[in-house]
C-alpha positions in Angstrom: 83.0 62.8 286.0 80.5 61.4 288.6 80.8 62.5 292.2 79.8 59.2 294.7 80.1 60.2 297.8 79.9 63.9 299.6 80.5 65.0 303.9 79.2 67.4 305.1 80.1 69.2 308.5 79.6 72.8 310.3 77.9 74.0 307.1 74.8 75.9 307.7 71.8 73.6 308.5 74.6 69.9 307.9 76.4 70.1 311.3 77.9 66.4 309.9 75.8 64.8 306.9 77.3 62.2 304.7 75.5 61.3 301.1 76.8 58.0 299.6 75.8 56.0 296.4 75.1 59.1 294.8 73.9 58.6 291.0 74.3 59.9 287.5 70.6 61.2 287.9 69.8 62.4 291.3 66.3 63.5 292.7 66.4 65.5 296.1 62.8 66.6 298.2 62.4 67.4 301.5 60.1 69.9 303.1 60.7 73.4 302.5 63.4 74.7 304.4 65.4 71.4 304.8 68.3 72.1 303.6 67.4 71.5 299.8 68.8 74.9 298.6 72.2 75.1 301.0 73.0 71.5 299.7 73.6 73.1 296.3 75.5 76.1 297.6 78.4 73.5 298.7 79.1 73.8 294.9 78.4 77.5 295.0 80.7 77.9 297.6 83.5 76.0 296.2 83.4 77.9 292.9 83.3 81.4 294.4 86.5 80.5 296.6 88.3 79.2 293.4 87.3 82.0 291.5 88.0 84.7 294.2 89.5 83.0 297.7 88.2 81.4 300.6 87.1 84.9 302.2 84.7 86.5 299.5 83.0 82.8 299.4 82.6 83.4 303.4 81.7 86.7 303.1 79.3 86.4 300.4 77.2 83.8 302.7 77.4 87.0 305.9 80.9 85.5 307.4 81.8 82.3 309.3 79.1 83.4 312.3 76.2 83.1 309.7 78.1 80.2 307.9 78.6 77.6 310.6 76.1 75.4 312.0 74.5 77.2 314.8 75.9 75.8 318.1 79.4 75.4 316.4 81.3 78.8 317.3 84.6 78.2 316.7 84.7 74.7 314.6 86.1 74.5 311.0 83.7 73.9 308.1 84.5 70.9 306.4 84.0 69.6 303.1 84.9 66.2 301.3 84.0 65.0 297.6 84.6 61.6 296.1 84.1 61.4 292.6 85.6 59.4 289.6 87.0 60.9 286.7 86.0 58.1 284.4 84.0 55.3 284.7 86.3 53.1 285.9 88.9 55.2 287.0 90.2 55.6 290.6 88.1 57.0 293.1 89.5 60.6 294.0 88.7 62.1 297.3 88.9 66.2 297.6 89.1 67.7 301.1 88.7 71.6 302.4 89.0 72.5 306.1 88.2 76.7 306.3 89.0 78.2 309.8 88.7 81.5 311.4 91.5 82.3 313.4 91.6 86.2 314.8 88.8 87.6 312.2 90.9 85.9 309.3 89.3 82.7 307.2 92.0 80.5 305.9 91.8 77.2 304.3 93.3 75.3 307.2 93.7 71.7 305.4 93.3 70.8 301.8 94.1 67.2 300.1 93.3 65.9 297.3 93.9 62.3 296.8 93.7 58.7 295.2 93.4 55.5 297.0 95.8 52.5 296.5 93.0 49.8 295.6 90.0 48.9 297.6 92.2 48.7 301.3 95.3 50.7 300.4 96.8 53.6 301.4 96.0 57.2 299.7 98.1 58.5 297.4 98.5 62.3 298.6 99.2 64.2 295.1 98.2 67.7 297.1 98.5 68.5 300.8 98.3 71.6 301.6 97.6 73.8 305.0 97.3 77.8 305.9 99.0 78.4 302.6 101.7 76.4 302.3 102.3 72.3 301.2 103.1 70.1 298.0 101.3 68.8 295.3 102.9 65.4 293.2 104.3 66.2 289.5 104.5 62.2 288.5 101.1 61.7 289.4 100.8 59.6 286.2 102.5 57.0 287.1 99.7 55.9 289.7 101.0 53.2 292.1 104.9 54.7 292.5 105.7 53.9 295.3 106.1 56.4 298.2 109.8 57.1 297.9 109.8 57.7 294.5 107.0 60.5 294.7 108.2 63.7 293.1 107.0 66.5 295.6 106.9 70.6 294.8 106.6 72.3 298.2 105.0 75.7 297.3 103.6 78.8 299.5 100.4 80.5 298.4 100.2 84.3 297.9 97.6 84.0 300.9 96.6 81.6 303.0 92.8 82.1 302.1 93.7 81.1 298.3 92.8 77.4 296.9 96.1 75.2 296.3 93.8 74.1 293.2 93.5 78.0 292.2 97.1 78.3 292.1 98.8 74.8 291.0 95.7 74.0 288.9 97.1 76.4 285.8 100.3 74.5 285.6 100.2 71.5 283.2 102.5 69.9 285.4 99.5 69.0 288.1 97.5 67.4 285.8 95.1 66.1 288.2 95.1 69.1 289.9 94.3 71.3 286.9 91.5 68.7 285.7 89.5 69.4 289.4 89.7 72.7 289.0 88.4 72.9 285.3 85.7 70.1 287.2 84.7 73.0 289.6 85.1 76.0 286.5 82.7 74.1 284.8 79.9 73.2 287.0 76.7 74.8 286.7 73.7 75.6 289.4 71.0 77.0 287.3 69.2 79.7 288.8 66.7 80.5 285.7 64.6 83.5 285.7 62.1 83.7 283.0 61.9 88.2 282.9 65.7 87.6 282.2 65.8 85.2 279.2 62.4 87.4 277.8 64.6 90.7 277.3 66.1 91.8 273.8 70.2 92.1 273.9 73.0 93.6 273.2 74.0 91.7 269.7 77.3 89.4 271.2 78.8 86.0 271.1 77.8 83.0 274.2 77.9 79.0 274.1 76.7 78.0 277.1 73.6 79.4 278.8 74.3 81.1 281.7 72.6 80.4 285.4 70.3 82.4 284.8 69.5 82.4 281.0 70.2 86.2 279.9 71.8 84.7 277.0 69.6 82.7 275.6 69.2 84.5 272.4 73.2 84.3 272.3 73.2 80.9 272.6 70.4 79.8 270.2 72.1 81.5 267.4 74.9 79.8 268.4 73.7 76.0 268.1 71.6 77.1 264.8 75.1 78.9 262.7 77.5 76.0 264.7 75.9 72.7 265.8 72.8 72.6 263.3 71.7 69.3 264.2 71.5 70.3 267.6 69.5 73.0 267.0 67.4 70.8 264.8 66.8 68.0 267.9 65.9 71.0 270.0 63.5 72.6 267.6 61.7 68.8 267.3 61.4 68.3 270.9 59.6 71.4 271.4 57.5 70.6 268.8 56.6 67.5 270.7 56.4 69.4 274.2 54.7 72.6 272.9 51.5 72.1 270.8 51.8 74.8 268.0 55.4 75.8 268.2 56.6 75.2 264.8 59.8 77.2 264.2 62.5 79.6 266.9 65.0 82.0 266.1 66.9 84.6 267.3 66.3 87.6 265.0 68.3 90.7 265.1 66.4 94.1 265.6 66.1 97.2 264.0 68.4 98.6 266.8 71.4 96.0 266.7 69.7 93.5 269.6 68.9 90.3 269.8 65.6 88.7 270.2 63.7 85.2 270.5 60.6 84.6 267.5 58.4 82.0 268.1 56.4 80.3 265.1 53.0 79.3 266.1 51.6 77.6 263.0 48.3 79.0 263.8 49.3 82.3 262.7 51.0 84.0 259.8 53.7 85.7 262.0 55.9 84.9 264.6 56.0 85.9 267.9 58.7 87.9 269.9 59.6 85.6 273.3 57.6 88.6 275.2 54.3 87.4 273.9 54.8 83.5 274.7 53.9 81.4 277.9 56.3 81.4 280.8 56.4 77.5 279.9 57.0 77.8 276.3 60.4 79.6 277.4 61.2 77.9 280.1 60.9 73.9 278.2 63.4 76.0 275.6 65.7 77.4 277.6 65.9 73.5 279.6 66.3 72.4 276.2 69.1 74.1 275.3 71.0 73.9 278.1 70.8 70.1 278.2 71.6 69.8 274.6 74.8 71.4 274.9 77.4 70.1 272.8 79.7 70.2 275.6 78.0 68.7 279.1 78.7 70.4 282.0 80.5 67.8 284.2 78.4 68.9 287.0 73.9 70.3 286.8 72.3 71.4 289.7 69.1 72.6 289.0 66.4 74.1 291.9 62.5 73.1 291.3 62.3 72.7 286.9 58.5 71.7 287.3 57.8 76.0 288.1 56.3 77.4 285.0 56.0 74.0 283.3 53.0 71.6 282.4 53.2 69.3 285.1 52.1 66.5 282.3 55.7 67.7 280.5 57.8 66.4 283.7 58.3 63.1 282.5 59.6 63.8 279.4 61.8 66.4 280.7 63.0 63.9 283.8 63.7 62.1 280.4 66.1 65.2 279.1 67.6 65.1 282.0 68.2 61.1 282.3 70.0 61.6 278.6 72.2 64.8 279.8 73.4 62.1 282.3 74.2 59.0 279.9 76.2 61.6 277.9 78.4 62.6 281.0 76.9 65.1 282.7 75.7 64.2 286.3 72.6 66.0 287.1 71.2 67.3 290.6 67.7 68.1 290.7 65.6 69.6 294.2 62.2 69.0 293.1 58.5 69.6 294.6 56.6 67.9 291.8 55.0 64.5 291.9 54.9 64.1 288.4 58.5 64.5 288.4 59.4 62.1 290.8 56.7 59.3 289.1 59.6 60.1 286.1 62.5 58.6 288.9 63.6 55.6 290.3 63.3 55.2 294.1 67.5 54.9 293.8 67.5 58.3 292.6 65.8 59.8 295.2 67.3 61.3 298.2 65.3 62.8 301.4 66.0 65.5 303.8 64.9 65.4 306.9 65.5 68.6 309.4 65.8 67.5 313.3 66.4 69.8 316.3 67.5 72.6 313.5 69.6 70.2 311.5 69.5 68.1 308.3 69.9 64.5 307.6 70.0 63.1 303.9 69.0 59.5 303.5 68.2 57.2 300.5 64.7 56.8 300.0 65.5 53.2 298.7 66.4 52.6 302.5 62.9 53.6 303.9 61.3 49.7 304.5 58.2 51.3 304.6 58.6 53.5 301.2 59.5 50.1 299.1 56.8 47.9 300.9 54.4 50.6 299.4 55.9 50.7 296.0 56.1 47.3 295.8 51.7 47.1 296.7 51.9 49.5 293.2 52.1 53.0 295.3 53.8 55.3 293.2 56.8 58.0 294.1 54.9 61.0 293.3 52.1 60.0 295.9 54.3 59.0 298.6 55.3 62.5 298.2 52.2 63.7 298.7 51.8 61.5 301.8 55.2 63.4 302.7 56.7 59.9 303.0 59.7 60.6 301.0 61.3 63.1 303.8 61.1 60.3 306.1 64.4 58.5 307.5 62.0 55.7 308.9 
């Protein structure tokens, strides 16, 4: 899956931003306080109203008043994805309208929807508004005509819940279902090195969490189940790590879990207390973006803190082979070293105006390329703070 195109509108600090050409590998900068952060909790927000409803996401973020662009009382927050599927599948556009109607949030309009070739009209497989609407059962058969479209009309429990919630865990609405498993599965890492350092509880865990409390969980997991994972891992941070020759996670005397590190300097390992904030850190990126399974969707906030800036190419290179294997990648980012690791396609920049943010490709910035092209590199236009520059 690879989202294309996102808009923006009545959302925090985007009263209406639109971000087009979006790639596999995306690079996003901006001063601090542009809108870097709430950009990413678009896909927060979405997931905590599918896996609640529309009203704890709201709530969570201190209601509509704190949750609306500022000079925007009243006006629904709008949110629209475009994204294919496959490579060179149809392009599929998802659409949320919340309102606030007497204290109540509702999801006022949702859609999702195909479009009919490059000029054609949309194919509608899920219209839905305050609760109630239809979603298409022979969506399969792409191109039926309009007649022949076999509609369910269905009313929600609440007019706060997701249609996707609901339909998406019948088999019947398969494109339905495969959005919602899209937003299930997307993940905004929010790492926090004191909570990956921490002995466990002994358990089970294939996927590292947001914030990596289960890494010892996980790299048991790869070593008993995916082995040559494990082993790919264990050789990059040979590479990135002077020293590091061998990780495990080692059961205690008590029935927990802990991370050993092997520095071949020394006879005995060392519990993941004793190492560098970086040597855990470069692991813990390691294993999430060797993951057997890709999450469809990574959004991660700043990598380069803890880290060796001379590592940030070869983990901009991680993250540029998480992406060939199907996993599009989000990355808000402060580091020049990083961004000397991009291409000038990749790289968006926000720009905050009058309170509010605009996104624009740095690729459009005549000035940016004219520099690039007399051999200035991204990471010191960034220091120039040309990057967050529309023009």
């Amino acid at each position: 899956m690879r989202i294309e195109r996102m808009t923006i509108k009545n959302f925090r600090v985007f009263r209406d931003v639109t971000i087009e050409r979006i790639p596999p590998l995306a690079f996003f900068v901006g001063a601090n306080g542009s809108g870097k952060s709430t950009f990413f909790d678009v896909f927060g927000f979405l997931r905590d109203a599918l896996q609640h409803n529309v009203s704890v996401a709201v709530s969570r973020r201190g209601g509509m008043k704190e949750l609306r662009s500022r000079e925007q009382d009243g006006g629904d927050i709008f949110l629209e994805i475009k994204f294919r599927e496959e490579a060179e599948g149809p392009l599929v556009t998802y659409q949320i309208s919340v309102a606030e109607q007497e204290g109540r949030v509702s999801v006022a309009h949702e859609a999702l929807k195909y479009r009919r070739g490059q000029y054609g009209q949309p194919w509608n497989f899920l219209n839905f508004q305050h609760g109630e609407g239809y979603a298409v059962t022979n969506e399969a058969e792409y191109g039926v005509p309009e007649a022949e479209m076999n509609r369910e009309f269905q009313k929600l429990d609440s007019p706060d819940i997701l249609a996707i919630k609901g339909l998406g865990q019948f088999e019947r609405f398969k494109v339905v279902s495969a959005f919602r498993r899209l937003i299930e599965r997307w993940h905004l890492s929010d790492f926090h090195i004191h909570a990956a350092r921490p002995s466990q509880e002994d358990g089970y865990a294939e996927h590292l969490s947001p914030q990596g409390d289960n890494l010892p969980l996980v790299a048991r997991f790869l070593y008993e189940r995916h082995p040559e994972v494990f082993r790919r891992i264990l050789e990059r941070m040979k590479q990135r790590i002077p020293g590091v020759e061998r990780v495990e996670a080692a059961n205690t005397v008590d029935g927990r879990l802990v991370l050993r590190f092997q520095d071949g300097a020394f006879r005995d390992p060392f519990l993941s207390r004793h190492v560098s904030d970086g040597t855990i850190k470069m692991f813990a990126y390691l294993v999430l973006l060797h993951d057997p399974l890709p999450h469809p969707l990574l959004c991660v906030e700043e990598p380069e803190n803890q880290l060796y800036p001379m590592l940030m190419r070869e983990l901009a290179e991680e993250f540029r082979d998480y992406a060939r294997r199907g996993g599009q990648v989000m990355i808000s980012t402060h580091s020049p070293e990083l961004l000397d690791a991009a291409k000038v396609e990749e790289v968006f920049g926000f720009e905050k105006k009058e309170g509010f943010t605009k996104v624009f490709r740095v690729k459009d910035n005549a000035q940016v390329r004219s520099l690039l092209a007399e051999g200035d590199t991204l990471g010191a236009l960034w220091g120039q703070g040309l990057l967050w520059r529309s023009a």
